[in-house]
C-alpha positions as a Markdown table, in Angstrom:
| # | Residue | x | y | z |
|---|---|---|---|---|
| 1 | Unk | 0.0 | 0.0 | 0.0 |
| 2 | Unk | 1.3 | 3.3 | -0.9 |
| 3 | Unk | 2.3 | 5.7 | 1.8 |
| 4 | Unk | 0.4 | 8.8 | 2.1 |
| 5 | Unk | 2.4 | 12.1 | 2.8 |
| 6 | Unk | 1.2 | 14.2 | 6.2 |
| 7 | Unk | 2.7 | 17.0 | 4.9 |
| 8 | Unk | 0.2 | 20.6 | 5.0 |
| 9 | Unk | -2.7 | 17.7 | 5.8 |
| 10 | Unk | -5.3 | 18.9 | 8.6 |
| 11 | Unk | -5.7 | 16.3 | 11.7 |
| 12 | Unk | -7.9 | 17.2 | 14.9 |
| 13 | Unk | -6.7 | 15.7 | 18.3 |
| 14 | Unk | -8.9 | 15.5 | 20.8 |
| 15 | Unk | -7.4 | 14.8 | 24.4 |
| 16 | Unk | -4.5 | 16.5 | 23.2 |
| 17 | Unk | -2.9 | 18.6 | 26.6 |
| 18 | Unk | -1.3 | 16.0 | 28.0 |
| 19 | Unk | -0.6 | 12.0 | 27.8 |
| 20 | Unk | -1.0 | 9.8 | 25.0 |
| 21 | Unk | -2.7 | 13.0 | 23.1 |
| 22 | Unk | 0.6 | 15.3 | 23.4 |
| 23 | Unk | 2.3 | 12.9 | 22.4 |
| 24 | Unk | 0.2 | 12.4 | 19.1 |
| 25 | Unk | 0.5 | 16.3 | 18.7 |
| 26 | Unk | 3.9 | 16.2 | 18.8 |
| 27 | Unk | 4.0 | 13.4 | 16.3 |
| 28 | Unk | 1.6 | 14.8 | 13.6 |
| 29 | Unk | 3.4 | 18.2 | 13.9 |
| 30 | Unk | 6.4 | 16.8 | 13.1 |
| 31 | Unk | 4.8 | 15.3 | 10.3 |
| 32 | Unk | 4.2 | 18.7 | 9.3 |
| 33 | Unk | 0.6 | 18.6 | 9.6 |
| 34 | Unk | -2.1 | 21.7 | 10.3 |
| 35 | Unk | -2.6 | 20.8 | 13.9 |
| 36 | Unk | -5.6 | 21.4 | 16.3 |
| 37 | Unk | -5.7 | 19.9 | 19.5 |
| 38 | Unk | -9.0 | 20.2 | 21.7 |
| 39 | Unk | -9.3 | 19.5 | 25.5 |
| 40 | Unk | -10.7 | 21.2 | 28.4 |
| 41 | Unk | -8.4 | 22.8 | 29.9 |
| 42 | Unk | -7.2 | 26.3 | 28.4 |
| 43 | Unk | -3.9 | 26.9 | 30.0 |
| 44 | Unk | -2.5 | 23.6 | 29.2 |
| 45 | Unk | -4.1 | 23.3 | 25.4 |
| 46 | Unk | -1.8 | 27.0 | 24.8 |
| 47 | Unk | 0.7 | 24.9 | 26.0 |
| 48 | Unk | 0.3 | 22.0 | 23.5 |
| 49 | Unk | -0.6 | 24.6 | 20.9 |
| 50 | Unk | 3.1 | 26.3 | 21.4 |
| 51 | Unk | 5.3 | 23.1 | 21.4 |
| 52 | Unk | 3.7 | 22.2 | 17.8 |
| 53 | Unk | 4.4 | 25.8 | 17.0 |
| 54 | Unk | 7.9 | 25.4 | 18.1 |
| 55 | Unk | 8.1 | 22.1 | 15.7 |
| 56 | Unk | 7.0 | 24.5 | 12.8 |
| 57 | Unk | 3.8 | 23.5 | 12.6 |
| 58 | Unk | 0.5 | 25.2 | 12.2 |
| 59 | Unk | -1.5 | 24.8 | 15.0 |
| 60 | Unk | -4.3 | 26.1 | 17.2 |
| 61 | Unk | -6.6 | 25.0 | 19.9 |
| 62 | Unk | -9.9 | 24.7 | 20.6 |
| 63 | Unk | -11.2 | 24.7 | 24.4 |
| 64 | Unk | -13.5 | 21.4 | 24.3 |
| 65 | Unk | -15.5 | 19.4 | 26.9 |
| 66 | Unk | -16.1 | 16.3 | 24.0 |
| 67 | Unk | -19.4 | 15.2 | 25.8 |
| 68 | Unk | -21.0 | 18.7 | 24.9 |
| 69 | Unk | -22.0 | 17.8 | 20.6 |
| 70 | Unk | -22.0 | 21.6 | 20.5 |
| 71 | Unk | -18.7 | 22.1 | 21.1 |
| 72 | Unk | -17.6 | 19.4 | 19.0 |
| 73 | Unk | -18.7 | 20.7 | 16.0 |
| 74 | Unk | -17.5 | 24.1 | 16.9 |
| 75 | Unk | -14.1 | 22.5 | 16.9 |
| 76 | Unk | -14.9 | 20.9 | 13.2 |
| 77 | Unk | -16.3 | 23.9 | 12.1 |
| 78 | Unk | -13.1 | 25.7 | 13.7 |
| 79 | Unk | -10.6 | 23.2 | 12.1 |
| 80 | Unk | -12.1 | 23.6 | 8.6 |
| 81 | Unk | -11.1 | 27.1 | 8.7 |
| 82 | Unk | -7.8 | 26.5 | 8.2 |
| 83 | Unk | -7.5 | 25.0 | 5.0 |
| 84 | Unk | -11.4 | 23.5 | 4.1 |
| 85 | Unk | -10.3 | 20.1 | 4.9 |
| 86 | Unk | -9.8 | 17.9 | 7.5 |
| 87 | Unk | -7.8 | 14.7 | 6.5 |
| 88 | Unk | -7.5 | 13.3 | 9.9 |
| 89 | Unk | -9.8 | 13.2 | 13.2 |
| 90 | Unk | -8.0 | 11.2 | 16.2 |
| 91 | Unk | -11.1 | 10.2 | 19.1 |
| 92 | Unk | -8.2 | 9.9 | 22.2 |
| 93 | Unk | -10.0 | 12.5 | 25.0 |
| 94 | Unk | -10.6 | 9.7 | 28.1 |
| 95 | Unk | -11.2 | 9.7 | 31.9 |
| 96 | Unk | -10.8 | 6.6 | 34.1 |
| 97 | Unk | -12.2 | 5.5 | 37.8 |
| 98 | Unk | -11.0 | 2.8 | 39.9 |
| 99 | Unk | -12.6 | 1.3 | 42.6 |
| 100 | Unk | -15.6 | -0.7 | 43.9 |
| 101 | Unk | -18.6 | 0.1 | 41.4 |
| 102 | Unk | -21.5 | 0.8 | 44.1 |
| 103 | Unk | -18.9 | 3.3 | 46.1 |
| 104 | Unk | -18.6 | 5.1 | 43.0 |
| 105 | Unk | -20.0 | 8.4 | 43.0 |
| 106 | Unk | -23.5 | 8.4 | 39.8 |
| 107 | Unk | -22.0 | 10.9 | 38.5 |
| 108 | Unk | -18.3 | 10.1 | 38.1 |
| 109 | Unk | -20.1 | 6.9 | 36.5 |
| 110 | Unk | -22.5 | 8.8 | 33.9 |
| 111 | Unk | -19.2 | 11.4 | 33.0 |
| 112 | Unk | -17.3 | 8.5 | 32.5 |
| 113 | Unk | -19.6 | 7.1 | 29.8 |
| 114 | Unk | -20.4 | 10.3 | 28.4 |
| 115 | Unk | -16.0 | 11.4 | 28.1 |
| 116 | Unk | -15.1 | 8.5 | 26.4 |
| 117 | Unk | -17.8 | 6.7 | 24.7 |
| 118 | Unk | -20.6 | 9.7 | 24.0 |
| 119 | Unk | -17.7 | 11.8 | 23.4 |
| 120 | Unk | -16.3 | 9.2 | 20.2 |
| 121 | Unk | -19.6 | 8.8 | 19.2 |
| 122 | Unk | -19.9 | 12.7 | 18.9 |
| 123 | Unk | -16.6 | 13.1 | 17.2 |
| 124 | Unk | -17.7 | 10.6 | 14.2 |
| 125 | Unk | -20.9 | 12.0 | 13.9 |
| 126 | Unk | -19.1 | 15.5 | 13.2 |
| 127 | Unk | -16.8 | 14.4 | 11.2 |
| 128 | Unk | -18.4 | 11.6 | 9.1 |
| 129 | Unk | -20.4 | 14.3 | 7.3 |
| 130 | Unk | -16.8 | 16.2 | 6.5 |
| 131 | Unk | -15.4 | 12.8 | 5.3 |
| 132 | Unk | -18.3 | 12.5 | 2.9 |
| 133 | Unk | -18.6 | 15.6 | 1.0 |
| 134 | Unk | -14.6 | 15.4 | 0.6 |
| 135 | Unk | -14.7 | 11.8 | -0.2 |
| 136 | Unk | -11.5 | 11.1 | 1.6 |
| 137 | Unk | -10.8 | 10.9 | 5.6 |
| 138 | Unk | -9.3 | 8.9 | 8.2 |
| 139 | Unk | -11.0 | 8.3 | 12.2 |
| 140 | Unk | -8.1 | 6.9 | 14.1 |
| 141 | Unk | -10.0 | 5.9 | 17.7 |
| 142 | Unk | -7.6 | 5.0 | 20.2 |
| 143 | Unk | -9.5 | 2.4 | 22.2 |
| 144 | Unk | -7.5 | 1.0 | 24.7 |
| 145 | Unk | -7.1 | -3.1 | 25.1 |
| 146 | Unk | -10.3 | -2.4 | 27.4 |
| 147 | Unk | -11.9 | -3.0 | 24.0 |
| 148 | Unk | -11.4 | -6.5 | 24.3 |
| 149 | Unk | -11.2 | -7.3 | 28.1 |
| 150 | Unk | -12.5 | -5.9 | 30.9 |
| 151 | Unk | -10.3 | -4.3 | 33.3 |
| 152 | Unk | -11.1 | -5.2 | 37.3 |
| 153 | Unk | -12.6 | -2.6 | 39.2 |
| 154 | Unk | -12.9 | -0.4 | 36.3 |
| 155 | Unk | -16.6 | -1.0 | 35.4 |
| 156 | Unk | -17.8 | 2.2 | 33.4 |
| 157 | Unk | -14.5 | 2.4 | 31.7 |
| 158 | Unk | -15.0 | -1.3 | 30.8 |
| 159 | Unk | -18.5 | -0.3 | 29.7 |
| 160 | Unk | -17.0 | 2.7 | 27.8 |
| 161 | Unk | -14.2 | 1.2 | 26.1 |
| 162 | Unk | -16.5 | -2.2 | 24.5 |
| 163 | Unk | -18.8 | 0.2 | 23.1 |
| 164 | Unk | -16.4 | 2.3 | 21.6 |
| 165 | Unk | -15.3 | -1.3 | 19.4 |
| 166 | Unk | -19.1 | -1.8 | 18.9 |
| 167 | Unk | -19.0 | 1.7 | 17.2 |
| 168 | Unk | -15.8 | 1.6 | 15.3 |
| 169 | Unk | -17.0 | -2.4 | 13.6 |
| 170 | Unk | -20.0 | -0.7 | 12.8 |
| 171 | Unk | -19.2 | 2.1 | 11.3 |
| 172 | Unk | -16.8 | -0.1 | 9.3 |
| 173 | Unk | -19.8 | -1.5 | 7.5 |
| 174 | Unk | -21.4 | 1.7 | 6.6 |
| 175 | Unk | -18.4 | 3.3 | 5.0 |
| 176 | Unk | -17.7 | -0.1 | 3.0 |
| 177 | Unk | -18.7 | 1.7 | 0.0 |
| 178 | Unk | -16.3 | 4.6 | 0.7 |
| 179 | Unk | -12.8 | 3.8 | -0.6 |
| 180 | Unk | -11.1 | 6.7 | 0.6 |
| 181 | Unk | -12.5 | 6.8 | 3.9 |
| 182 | Unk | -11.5 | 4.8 | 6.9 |
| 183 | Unk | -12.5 | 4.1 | 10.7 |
| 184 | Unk | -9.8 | 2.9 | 12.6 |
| 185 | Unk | -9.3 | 1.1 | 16.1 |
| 186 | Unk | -6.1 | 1.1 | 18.0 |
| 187 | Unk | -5.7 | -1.5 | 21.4 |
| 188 | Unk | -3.0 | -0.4 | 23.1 |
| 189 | Unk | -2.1 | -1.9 | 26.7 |
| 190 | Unk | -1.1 | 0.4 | 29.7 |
| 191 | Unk | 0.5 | 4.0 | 28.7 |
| 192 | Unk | 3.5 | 5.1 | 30.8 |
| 193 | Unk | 1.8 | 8.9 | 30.7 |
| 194 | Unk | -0.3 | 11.3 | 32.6 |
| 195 | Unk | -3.4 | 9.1 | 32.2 |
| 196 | Unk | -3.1 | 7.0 | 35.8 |
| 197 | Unk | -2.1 | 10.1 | 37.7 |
| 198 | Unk | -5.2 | 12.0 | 36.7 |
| 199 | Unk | -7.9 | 9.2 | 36.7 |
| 200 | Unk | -10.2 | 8.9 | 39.5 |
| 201 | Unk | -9.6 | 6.2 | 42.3 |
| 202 | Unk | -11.8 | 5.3 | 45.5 |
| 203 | Unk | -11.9 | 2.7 | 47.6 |
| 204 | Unk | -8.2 | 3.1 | 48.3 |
| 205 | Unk | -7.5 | 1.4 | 45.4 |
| 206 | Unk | -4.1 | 3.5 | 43.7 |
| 207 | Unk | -3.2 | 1.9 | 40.8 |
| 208 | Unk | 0.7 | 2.4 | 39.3 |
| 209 | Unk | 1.7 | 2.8 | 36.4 |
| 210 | Unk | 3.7 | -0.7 | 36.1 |
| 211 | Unk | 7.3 | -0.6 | 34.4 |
| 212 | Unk | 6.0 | -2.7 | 31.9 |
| 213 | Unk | 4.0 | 0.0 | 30.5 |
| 214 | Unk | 4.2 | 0.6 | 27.1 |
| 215 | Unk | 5.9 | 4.5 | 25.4 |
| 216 | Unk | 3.2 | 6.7 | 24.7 |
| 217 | Unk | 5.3 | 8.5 | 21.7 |
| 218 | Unk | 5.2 | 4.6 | 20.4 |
| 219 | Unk | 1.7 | 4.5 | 20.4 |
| 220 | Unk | 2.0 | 8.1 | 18.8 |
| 221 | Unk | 3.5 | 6.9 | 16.3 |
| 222 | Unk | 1.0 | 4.0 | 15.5 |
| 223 | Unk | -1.4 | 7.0 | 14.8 |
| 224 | Unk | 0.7 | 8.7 | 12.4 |
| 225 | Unk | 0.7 | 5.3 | 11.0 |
| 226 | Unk | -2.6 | 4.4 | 11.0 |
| 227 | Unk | -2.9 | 7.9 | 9.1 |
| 228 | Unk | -0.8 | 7.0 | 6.3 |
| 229 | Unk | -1.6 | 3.3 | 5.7 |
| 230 | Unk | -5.3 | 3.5 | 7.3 |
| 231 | Unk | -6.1 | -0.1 | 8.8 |
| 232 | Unk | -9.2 | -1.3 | 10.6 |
| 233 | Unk | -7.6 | -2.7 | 13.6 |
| 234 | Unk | -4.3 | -2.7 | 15.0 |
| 235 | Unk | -2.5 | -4.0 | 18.4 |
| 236 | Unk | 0.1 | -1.3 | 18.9 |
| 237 | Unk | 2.1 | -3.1 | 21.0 |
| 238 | Unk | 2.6 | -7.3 | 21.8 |
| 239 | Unk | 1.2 | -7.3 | 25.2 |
| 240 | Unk | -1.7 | -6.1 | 24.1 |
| 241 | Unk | -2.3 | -8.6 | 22.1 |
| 242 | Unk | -0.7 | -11.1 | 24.9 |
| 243 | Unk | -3.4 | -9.7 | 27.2 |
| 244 | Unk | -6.6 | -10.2 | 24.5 |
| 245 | Unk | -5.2 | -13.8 | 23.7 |
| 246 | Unk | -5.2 | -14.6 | 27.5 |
| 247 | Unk | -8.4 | -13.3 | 28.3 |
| 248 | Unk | -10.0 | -15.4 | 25.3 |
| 249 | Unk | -8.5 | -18.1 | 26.3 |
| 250 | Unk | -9.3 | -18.4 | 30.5 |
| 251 | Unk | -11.8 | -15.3 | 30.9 |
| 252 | Unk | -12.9 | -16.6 | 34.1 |
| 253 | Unk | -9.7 | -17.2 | 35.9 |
| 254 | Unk | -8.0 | -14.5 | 34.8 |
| 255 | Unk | -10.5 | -11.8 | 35.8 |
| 256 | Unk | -11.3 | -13.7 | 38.9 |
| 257 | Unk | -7.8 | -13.6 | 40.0 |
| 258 | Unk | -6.6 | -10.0 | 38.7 |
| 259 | Unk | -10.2 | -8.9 | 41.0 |
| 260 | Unk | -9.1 | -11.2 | 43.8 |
| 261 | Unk | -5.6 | -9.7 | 44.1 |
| 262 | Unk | -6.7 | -5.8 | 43.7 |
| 263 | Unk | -9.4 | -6.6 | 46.6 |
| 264 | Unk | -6.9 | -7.2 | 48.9 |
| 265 | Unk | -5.0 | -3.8 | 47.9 |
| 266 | Unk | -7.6 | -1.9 | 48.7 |
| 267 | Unk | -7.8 | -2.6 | 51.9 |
| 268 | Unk | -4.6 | -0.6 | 53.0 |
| 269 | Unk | -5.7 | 2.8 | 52.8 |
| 270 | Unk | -8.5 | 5.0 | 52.0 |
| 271 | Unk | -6.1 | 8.3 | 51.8 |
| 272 | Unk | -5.7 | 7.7 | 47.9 |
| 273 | Unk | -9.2 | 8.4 | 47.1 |
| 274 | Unk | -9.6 | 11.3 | 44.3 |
| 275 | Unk | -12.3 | 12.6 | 41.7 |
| 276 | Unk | -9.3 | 12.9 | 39.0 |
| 277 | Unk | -10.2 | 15.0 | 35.7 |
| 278 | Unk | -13.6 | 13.0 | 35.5 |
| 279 | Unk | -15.6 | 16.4 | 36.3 |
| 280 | Unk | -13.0 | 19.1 | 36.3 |
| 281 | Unk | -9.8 | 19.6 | 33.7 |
| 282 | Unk | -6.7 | 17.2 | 34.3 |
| 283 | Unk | -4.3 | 19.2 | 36.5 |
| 284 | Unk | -0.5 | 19.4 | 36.7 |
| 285 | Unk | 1.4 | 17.6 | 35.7 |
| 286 | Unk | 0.4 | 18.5 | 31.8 |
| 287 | Unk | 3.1 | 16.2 | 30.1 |
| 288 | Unk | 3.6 | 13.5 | 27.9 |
| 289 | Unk | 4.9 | 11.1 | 30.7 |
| 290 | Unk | 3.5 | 9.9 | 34.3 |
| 291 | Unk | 5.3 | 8.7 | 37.1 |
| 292 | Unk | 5.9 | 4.6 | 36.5 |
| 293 | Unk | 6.4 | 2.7 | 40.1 |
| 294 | Unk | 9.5 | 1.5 | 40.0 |
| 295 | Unk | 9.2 | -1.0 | 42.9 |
| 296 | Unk | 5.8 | -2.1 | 45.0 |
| 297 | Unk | 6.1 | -1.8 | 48.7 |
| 298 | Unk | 6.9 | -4.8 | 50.6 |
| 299 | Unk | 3.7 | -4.8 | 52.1 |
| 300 | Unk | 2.1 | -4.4 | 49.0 |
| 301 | Unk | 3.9 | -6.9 | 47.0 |
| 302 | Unk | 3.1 | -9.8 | 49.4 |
| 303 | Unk | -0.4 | -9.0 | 49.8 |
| 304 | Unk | -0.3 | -9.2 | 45.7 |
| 305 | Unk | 1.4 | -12.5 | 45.2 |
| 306 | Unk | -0.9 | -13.7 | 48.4 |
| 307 | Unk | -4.2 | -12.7 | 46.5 |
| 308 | Unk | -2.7 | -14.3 | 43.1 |
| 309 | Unk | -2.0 | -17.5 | 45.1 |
| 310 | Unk | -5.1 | -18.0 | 46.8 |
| 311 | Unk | -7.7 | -17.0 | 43.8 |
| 312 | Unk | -5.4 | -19.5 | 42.0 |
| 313 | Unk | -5.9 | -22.5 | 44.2 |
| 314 | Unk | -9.5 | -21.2 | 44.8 |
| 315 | Unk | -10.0 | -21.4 | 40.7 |
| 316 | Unk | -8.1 | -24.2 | 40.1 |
| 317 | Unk | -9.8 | -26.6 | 43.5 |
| 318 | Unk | -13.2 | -25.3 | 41.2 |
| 319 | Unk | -12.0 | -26.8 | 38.0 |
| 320 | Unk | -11.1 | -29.9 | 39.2 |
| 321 | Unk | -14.0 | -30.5 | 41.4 |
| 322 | Unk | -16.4 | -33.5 | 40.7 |
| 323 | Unk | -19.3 | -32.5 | 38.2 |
| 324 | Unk | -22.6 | -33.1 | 39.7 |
């Protein structure tokens, strides 16, 4: 397939002041593409908006809350000013809460939903129309591996994250008959960014950013990708699609365990409890990169391989017991 140059092209990032989205901004503007970046927060957007600057690209931003239609097609309308196109649209703006489901405040539960599935569905019912009257145009939706399996203790992200892949298939079909125009899903696994350090967590339940964790400016660069040599579905990195083979494999035991193990984390403290940027703008730190645990406590680490073990032997004694 032949590669298609970036170069003077319009793409619209939303979730673009910090993480995974910076990242992409900083990718596409080196690119050389006309960059606008949408998010919440003001401050931090002018931010994003000046480091593309600084690569030499064109770029502005566009103060968005994605959940709100209106303002998402103020930023289409917005973007299309620059050159009457838009050639790319990346769906990455996402929140995140952790924690038991029923001592999850309703409506950290309902913004959840609304950030990052209603606020994909919005963006490719703004754009769609754009794609169509052009006849070209690429939706890159940056899904998450929650696509695929859910992940324990995060049940309206879960929610969130296997509608957004029920979206993106479907809207496969109805632009089969458009050659030029393509919906895309990307399964990453766990960012090393900003993400973890401004989702929401109750219950005491803190999760870390493992050093596993995969490079956000890798993932970036999957999206440029994607944007160049648009296909349907891709796992940007192999434990993603480590993780998805698992789960299809041993659903039951895996989640089972993963849940058994967290429940006995968050029982050490209740001090870690926060709201996040699930109803507010993220706040500092506005970078690229979050802070990645570099070793659990001993405490911690115990109480881990202790839950592991027993939901194991619990699982396994179930198995293996006589059928009735």
């Amino acid at each position: 397939m032949k590669s298609t140059p970036l170069t003077h092209k319009t793409v619209v990032i939303t979730g673009a002041s910090s993480g995974v989205g910076l990242a992409a901004a900083e990718a596409f503007a080196t690119e050389g593409c006309n960059i606008v970046l949408a998010a919440r927060g003001k401050e931090a957007l002018e931010k994003a908006v000046e480091i593309c600057q600084n690569l030499g690209a064109t770029a502005i931003g566009v103060p968005t809350d994605v959940s709100d239609f209106k303002d998402v097609e103020y930023l289409t309308q917005e973007a299309l000013k620059i050159n009457g196109t838009i050639d790319f649209w990346v769906n990455n703006a996402g929140v995140m809460a952790t924690g038991r489901y029923e001592e999850t405040p309703i409506e950290v539960i309902d913004q959840v939903i609304k950030t990052n599935l209603i606020g994909y569905l919005h963006g490719a019912r703004s754009i769609l129309p754009v794609f169509k009257k052009q006849k070209h145009g690429v939706l890159i939706n940056n899904i998450s591996i929650g696509g695929w399996m859910p992940a324990p203790y995060g049940t309206a992200y879960s929610a969130s994250k296997y509608g957004i892949r029920g979206m993106v298939e479907c809207l496969q079909g109805e632009v089969s008959d458009e050659p030029d125009i393509h919906i895309c899903g990307l399964y990453p696994s766990i960012q090393k960014s900003t993400g973890n350090m401004h989702s929401a967590k109750y219950s005491g339940l803190d999760f870390k950013i493992p050093p596993t964790a995969s490079d956000p400016k890798k993932l970036a660069a999957a999206m440029v990708e994607m944007a160049k040599n648009p296909q349907k579905s891709k796992f940007t990195d192999f434990s993603a699609l480590m993780m998805k083979g698992m789960y299809s494999l041993i659903p039951k035991p895996l989640i089972n365990t993963t849940s058994a193990a967290l429940r006995l984390l968050m029982k050490e403290d209740r001090e870690t409890d926060t709201d996040g940027n699930i109803l507010t703008p993220s706040k500092n730190p506005m970078k690229i990169y979050g802070e990645t645990m570099l070793s659990p406590t001993k405490k911690s680490k115990n109480l881990l391989i202790t839950g592991l073990g027993i939901a194991a032997l619990i699982i396994i004694s179930r198995q293996l017991r006589p059928k009735a």
